[in-house]
C-alpha positions in Angstrom: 147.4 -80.6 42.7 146.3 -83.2 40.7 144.6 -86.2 41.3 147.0 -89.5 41.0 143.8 -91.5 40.5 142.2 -89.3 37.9 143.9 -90.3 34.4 143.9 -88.6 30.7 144.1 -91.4 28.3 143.2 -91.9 24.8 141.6 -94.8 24.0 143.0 -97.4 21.6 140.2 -99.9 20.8 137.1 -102.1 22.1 138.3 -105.8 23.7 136.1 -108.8 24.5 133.2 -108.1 26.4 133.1 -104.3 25.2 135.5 -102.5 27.4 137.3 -99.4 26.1 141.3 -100.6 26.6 143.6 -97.6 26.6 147.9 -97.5 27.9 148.7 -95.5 30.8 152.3 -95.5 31.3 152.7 -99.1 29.5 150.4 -100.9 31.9 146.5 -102.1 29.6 143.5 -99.4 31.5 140.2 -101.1 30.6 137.1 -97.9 30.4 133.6 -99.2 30.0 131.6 -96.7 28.5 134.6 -95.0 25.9 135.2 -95.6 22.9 138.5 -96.3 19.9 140.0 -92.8 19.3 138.8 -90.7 22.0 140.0 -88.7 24.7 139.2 -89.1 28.0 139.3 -88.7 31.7 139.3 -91.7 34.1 139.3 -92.9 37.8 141.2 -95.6 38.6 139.4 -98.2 40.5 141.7 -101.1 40.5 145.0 -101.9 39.9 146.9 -105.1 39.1 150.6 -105.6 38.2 149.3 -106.0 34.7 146.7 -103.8 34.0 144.0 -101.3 35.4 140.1 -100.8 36.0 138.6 -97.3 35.8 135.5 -95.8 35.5 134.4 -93.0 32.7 134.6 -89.4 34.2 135.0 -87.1 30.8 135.1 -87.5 27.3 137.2 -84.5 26.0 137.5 -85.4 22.7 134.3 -87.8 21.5 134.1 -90.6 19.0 132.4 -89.4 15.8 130.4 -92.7 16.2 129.2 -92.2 20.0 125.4 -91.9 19.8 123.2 -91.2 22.7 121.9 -94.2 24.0 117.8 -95.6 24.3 117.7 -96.0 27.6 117.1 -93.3 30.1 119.6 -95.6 32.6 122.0 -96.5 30.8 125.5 -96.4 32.4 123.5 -96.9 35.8 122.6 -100.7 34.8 124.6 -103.4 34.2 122.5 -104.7 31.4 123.9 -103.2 28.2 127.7 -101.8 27.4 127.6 -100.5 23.7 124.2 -98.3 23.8 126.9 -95.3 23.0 128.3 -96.6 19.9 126.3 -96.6 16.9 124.8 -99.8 15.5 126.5 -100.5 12.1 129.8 -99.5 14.3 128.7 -102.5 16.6 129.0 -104.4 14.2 132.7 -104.2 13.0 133.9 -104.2 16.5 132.6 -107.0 17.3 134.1 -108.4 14.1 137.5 -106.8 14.8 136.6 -108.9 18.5 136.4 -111.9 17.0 139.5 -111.9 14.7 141.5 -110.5 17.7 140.8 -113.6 19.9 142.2 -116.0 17.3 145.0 -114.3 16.6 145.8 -113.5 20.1 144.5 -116.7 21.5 144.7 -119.3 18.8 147.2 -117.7 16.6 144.9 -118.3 13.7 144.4 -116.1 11.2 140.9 -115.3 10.2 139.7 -114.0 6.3 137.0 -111.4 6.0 134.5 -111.7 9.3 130.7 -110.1 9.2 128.6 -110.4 12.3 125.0 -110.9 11.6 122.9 -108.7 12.5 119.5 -108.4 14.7 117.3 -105.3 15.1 119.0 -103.4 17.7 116.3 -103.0 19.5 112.9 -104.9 21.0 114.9 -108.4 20.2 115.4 -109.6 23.8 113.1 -112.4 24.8 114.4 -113.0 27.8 115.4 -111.2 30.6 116.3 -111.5 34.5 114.3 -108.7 36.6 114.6 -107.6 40.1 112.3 -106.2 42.8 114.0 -102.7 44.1 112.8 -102.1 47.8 110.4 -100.4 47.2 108.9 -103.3 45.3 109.2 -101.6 41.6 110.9 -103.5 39.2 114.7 -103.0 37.8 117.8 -104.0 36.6 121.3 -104.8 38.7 123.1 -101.7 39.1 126.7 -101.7 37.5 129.2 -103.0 39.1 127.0 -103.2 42.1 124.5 -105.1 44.2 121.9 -102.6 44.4 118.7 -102.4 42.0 118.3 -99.7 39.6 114.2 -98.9 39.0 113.5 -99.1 35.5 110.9 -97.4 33.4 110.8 -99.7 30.8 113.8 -101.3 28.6 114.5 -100.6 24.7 115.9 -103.9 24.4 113.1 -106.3 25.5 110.8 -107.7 23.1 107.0 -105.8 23.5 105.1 -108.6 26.3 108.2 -107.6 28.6 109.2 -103.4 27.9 104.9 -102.9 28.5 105.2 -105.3 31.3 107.8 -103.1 33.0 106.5 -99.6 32.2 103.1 -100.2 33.8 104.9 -101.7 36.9 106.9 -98.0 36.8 103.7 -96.7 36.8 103.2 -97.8 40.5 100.3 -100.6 38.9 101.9 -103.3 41.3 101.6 -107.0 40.5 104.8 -108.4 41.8 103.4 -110.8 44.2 104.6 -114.3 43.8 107.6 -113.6 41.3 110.7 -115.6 41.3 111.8 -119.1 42.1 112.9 -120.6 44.9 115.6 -118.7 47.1 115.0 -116.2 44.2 116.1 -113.1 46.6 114.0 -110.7 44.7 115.1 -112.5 40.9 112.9 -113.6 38.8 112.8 -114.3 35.2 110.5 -113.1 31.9 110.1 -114.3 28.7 108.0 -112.5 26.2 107.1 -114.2 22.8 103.6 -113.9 20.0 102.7 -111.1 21.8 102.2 -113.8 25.3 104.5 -112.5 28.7 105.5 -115.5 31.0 106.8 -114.3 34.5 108.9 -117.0 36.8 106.7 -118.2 39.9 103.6 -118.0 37.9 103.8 -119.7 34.3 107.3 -121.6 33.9 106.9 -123.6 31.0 107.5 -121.5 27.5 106.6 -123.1 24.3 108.1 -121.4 21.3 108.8 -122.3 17.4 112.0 -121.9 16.2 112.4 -123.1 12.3 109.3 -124.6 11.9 110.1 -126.6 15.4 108.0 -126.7 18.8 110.3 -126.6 21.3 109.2 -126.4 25.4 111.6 -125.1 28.2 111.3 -123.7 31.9 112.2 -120.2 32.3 114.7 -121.5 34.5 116.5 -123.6 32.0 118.5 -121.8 29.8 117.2 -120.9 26.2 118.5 -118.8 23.8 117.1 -114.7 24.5 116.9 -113.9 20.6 114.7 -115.8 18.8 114.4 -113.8 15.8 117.9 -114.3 15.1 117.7 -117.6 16.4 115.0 -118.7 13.3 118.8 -117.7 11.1 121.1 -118.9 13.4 119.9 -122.6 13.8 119.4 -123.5 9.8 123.0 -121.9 9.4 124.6 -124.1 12.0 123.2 -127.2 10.4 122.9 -126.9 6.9 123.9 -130.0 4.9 124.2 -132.0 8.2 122.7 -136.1 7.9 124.3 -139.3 8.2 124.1 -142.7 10.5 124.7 -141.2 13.8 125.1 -137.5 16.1 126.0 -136.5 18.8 124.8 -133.3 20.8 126.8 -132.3 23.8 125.8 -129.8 26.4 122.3 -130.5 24.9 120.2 -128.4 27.4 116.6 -128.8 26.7 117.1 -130.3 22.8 117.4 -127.4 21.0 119.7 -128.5 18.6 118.9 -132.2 19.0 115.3 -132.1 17.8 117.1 -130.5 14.2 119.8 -133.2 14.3 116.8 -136.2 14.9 115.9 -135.0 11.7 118.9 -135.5 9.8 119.9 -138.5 11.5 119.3 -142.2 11.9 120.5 -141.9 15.9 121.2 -138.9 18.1 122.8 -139.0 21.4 121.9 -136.3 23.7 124.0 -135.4 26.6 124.0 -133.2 29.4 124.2 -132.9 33.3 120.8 -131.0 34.5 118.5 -133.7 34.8 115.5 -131.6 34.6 116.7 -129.7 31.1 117.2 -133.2 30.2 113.5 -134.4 30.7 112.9 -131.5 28.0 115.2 -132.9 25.7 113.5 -135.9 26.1 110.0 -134.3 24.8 111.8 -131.8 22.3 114.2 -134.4 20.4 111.2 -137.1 20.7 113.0 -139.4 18.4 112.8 -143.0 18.4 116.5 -143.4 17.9 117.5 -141.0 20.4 119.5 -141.7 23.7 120.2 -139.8 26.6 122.8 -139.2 29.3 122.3 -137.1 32.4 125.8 -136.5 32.8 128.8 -134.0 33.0 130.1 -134.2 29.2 133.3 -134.3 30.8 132.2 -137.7 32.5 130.3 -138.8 29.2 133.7 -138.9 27.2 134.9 -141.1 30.2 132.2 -143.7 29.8 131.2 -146.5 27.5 129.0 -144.2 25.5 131.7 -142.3 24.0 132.8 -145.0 22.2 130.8 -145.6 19.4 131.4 -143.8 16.2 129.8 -140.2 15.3 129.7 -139.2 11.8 128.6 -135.4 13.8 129.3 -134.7 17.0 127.9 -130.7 18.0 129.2 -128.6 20.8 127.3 -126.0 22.5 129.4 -125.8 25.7 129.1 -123.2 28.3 131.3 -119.8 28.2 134.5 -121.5 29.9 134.4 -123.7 26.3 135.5 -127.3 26.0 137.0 -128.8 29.3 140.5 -130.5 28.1 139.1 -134.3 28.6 136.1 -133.4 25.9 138.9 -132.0 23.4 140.9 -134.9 24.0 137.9 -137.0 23.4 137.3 -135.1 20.1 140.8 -135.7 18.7 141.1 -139.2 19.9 137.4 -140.7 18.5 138.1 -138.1 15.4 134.2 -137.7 14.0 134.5 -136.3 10.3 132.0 -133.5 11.5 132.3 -131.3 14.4 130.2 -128.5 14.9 131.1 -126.0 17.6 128.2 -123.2 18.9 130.0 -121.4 21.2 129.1 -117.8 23.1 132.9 -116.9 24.2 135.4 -115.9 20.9 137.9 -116.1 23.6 137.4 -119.7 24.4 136.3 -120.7 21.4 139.5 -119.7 19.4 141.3 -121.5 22.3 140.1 -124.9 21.5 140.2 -123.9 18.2 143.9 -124.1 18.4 144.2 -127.3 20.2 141.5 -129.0 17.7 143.2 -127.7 14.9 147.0 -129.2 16.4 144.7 -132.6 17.0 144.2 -133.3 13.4 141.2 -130.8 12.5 141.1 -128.1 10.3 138.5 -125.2 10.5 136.2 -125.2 7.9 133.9 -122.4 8.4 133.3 -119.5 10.8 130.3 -117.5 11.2 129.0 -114.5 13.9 126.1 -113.5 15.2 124.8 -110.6 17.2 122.4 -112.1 19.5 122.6 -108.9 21.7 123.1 -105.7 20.3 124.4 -102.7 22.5 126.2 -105.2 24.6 129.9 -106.7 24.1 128.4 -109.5 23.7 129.2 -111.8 19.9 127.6 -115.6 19.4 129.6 -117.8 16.6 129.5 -120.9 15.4 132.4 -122.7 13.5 132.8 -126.3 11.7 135.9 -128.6 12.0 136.6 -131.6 9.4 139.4 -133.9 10.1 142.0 -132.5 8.0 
């Protein structure tokens, strides 16, 4: 007798975050690990009134674009999702990704897309480890709690994949890893051929564009930063004036660039100690700064002076609605919007665009290649 749980489906395309999404019986079945056009077996993990989770079991009929994957546990960790799809084929679903999300989302039709590219490989500066119990290091296991022991990583920049293969080799050295209240976390950053390791050397310095910039592996930074050297330039080419505004700041990325190009920046954002980086990284003698929710900044006197720029690099829940009401109430000529979420992105895309904005440009980015992961940033003029 069949199993009810165990499902045939033929998959129909790749959604946001890289899930396969097939139809069974009209109800959406998301299948990480299959890809557009094939056939496949699946067992149902969850089910909703509106769609379905399962897990891979079979492919019967593969893609002509699977490709076997780099990593030796792949599937097991929860690291990357695309490492069986080939890299050019990345690519144009994560285009296809990006369109969908303002169509569906936004209702905005996009033109032509093309996601930048990074090597597919050895680009990831930044990663979060684990200590397995028995004190090796590894990756979280997919969809799980538990630690998968790795022997190295394909995607990690050099300082990080040696790093981990001598630690598989049973060489030790884990003492002292991880922050406070870590639980067996801690974070790496490799970079000019130097490893820094959380608990033992925190503060990075790195140079992206020609620019020194400092950050604590516990702040967040940016885990690409070969594509980064495009990525920044693109975002603000042609950008100067009186007077800027960076939101969701972090530790000045952006800001020290905009310092540059402007008479005043004002730098905003709520960790007070990424803030203190700012500080060092933006260093400008016209600069201000607010250690506040950018939700509570738009409340506040601040907000009201004019910005011929404001830039947006908000988290993955995108603009909350008192910032985009702030945007289409002060109306800057200039917005700038870095955003790592299409889905969100094309949401307050929408909502600027029925403010009085118009999108000027769109551009892509794959800051992480054999994951679902796609980075964009867009500009909006006051139409």
């Amino acid at each position: 007798m069949a199993d009810p749980q165990v499902l045939q489906l033929r998959v129909e395309k790749l959604v946001a975050g890289g899930d396969a999404l097939a139809f069974h019986e009209g109800k959406a079945v998301f299948v990480p690990l299959a890809l557009p056009g094939e056939l496949v077996r699946a067992e149902l993990r969850r089910s909703r009134r509106d769609f379905a989770q399962a897990s891979l079991l079979e492919v019967l009929e593969p893609s002509p674009l699977r490709a076997p994957p780099e990593c030796p546990i792949y599937g097991a960790c929860g690291g990357c999702n695309l490492q069986h799809l080939a890299y050019p084929a990345q690519l144009e679903a994560k285009a296809a990704i990006v369109a969908e999300a303002f169509r569906r989302t936004g209702g905005i039709e996009l033109g032509e897309l093309e996601v930048r590219p990074s090597p597919p490989f050895g680009y990831r500066n930044r990663m979060q480890l684990h200590r397995s119990p028995r004190g090796r290091v590894g990756f979280m296991r997919r969809s799980s709690a538990e630690i998968v022991e790795a022997p190295g990583c394909p995607v990690a920049v050099a300082p990080i994949a040696d790093w981990i293969a001598e630690r598989a080799a049973g060489s030790g050295g884990l003492e002292g890893l991880g922050g406070p209240g870590g639980a067996g976390r801690f974070l790496a950053f490799g970079y000019g051929g130097e490893l820094w390791l959380e608990g033992r050397r925190d503060l990075v310095e790195v140079a992206v564009a020609g620019q020194a910039i400092r950050f604590r592996l516990a702040s967040f930074f940016q885990s690409n930063l070969q594509l980064l050297e495009r990525f920044v330039p693109e975002a603000l080419a042609g950008l100067g004036g009186g007077s800027a505004a960076d939101l969701y700041c972090g530790v000045g990325l952006f800001g020290a660039f905009l310092a540059r190009r402007f008479e005043r920046v004002c730098c905003v954002e709520q960790d007070p100690a990424a803030l203190g980086l700012a500080r060092a990284n933006v260093g400008a003698a016209g600069a201000e700064y607010h250690a506040l929710a950018v939700e509570d900044w738009v409340r506040g006197p601040g907000s009201g002076k004019r910005f011929d720029c404001v830039l947006v690099d908000p988290p993955r829940s995108g603009l909350g609605a008192p910032v985009r009401a702030w945007l289409k109430r002060s109306k800057p000529p200039l917005l700038v919007y870095v955003s790592c979420d299409p889905v969100t992105l094309a949401r307050d895309a929408a909502d600027l665009l029925a403010g009085g904005f118009a999108l000027e440009s769109l551009a892509a980015y794959d800051f992480y290649p054999q994951t679902g992961h796609v980075e964009c940033h867009a500009r909006f003029v006051r139409a």
